[in-house]
C-alpha positions in Angstrom: -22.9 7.5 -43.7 -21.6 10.8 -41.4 -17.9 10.5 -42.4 -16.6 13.7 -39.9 -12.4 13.2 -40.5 -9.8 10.7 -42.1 -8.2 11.2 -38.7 -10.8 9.4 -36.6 -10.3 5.8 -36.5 -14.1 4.8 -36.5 -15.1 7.1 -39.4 -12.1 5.4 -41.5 -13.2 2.1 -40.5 -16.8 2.7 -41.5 -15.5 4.4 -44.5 -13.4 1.9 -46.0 -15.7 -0.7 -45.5 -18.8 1.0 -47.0 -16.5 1.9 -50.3 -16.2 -2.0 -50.1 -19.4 -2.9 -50.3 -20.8 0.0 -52.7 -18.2 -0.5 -55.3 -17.7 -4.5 -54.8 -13.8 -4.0 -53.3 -11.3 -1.6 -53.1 -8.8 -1.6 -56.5 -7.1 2.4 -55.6 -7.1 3.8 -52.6 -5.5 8.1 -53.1 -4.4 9.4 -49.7 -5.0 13.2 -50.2 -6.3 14.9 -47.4 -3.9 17.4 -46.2 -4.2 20.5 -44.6 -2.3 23.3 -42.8 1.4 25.0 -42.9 1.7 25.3 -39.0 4.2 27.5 -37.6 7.4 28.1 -36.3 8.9 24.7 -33.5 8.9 27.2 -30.5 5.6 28.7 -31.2 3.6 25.9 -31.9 0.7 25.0 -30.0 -0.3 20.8 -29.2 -3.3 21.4 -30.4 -2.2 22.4 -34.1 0.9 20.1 -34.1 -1.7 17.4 -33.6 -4.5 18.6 -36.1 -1.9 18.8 -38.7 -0.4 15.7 -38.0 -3.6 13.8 -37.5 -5.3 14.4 -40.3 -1.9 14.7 -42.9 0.0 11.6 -41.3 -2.6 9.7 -38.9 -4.9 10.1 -41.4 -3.1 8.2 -44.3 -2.0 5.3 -41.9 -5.4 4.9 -41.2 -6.7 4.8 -44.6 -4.2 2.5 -45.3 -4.8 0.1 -42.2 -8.5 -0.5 -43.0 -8.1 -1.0 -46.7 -5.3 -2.6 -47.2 -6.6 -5.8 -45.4 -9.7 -5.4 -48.1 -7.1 -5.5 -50.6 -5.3 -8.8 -49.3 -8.3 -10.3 -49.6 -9.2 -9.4 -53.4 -5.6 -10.0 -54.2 -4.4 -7.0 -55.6 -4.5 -2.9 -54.9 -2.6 0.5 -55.6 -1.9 2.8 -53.0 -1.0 6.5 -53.8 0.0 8.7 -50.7 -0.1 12.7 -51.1 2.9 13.5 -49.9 4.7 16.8 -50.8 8.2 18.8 -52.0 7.8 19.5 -48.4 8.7 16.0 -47.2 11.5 16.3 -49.1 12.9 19.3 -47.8 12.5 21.7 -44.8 10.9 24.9 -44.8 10.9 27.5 -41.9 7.7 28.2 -40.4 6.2 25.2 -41.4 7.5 22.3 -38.9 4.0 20.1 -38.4 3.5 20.1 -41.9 6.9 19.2 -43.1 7.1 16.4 -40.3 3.6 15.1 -41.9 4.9 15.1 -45.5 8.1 13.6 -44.4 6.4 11.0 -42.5 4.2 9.8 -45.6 7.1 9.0 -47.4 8.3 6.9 -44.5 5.2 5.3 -44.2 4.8 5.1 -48.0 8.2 2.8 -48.3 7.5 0.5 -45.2 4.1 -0.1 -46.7 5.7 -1.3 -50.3 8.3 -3.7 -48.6 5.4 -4.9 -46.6 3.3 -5.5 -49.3 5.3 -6.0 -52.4 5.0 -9.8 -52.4 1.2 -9.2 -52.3 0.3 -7.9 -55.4 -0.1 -4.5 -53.7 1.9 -2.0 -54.8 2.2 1.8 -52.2 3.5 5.0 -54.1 3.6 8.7 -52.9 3.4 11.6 -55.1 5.5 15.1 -54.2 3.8 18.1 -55.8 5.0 21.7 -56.0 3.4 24.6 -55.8 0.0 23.6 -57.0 -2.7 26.0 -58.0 -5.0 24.8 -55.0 -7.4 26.3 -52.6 -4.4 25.4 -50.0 -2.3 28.3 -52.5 -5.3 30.5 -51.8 -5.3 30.5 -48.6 -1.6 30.8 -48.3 -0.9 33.6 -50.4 -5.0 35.1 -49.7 -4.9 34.8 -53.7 -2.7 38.0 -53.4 -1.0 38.6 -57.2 2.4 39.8 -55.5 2.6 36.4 -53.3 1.5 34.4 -56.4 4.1 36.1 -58.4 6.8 35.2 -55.7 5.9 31.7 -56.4 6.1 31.6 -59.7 9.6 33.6 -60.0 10.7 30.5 -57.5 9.8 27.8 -60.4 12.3 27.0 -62.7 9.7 26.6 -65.5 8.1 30.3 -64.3 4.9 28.9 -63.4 2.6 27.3 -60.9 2.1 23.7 -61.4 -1.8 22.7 -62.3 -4.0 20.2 -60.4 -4.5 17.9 -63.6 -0.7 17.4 -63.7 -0.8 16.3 -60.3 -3.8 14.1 -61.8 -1.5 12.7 -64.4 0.9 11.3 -62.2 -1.6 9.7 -60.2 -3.4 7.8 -62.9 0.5 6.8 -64.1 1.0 5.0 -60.7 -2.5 3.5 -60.4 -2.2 2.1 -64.0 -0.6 -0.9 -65.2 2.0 0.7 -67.0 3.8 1.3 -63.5 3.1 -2.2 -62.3 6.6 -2.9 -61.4 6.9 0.7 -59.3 6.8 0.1 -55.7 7.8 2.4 -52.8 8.5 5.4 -54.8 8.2 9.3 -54.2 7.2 10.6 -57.5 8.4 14.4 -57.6 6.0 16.6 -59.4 7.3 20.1 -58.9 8.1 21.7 -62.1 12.3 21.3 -61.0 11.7 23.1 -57.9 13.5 20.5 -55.2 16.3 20.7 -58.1 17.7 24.2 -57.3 
């Protein structure tokens, strides 16, 4: 299968439905394509207010539509959204992807109350600063940037992809089976300043 972007609506639909059948249903679906910082409002062009948004919010809605309806019919499913610090607070210069980030929590509660009767349970996770290839690009792995970012974390450090990992497989296991709807904040205190 030739599966180009989660933000075209006939690659998701092929997608979810060829996970279906490969793995016999669909118990987890992880929303984590993001991409982009964007720009200031005013400068801003359509064409990267809609790439960002596309893939980062569109995207997950999508995901969601075409698998979710697997899940009904197998009775059961988790659902965790990549969300972001950044869709729980503003940043300058960063509009499209703050909008997206905001808008996955949004979508991430509507889709718990929607679904919380149905034995399918929608969370979102927040991370920090994450040491990512997103980072990399961001700071162009320079150690002065990198060592902003750290001096901005209360614990003095950058926050590593398997403690992101962590708090996935928390809210995909059963020992969060009566969490639904929540924004799990994984930013080493960062939103707490």
């Amino acid at each position: 299968m030739l599966f180009r972007s989660v933000a075209s609506e006939a690659d998701t639909a092929r997608m979810a439905e060829e996970a279906a059948t490969r793995c016999g249903g669909i118990d987890v679906l992880v929303n984590n394509a993001g991409v982009g910082v964007g720009g200031a409002i005013s400068e801003m062009t359509h064409e990267e207010w809609n790439r960002i948004i596309g893939i980062n919010l569109k995207g997950a809605w999508l995901c969601m539509k075409y698998e979710i309806p697997l899940m009904l019919k197998q009775g059961k499913g988790t659902i965790v959204n990549c969300a972001s610090i950044a869709g729980k607070v503003g940043f300058p210069g960063m509009a499209p992807y703050v909008a997206s980030k905001h808008g996955i929590i949004g979508l991430t509660e509507t889709a718990a109350l929607e679904h919380a009767g149905q034995n399918i349970r929608v969370n979102a996770i927040c991370p920090g600063v994450i040491q990512t290839p997103m980072i990399d690009r961001f700071t162009h792995s320079d150690e002065k940037a990198l060592s902003q970012l750290r001096n901005q974390e209360p614990m003095g450090r950058i926050g590593r992809p398997e403690e992101i990992a962590e708090g996935v497989l928390w809210l995909c296991s059963d020992k969060a089976s009566f969490v639904t709807g929540h924004s799990l904040v994984i930013d080493g205190g960062w939103t707490s300043q």
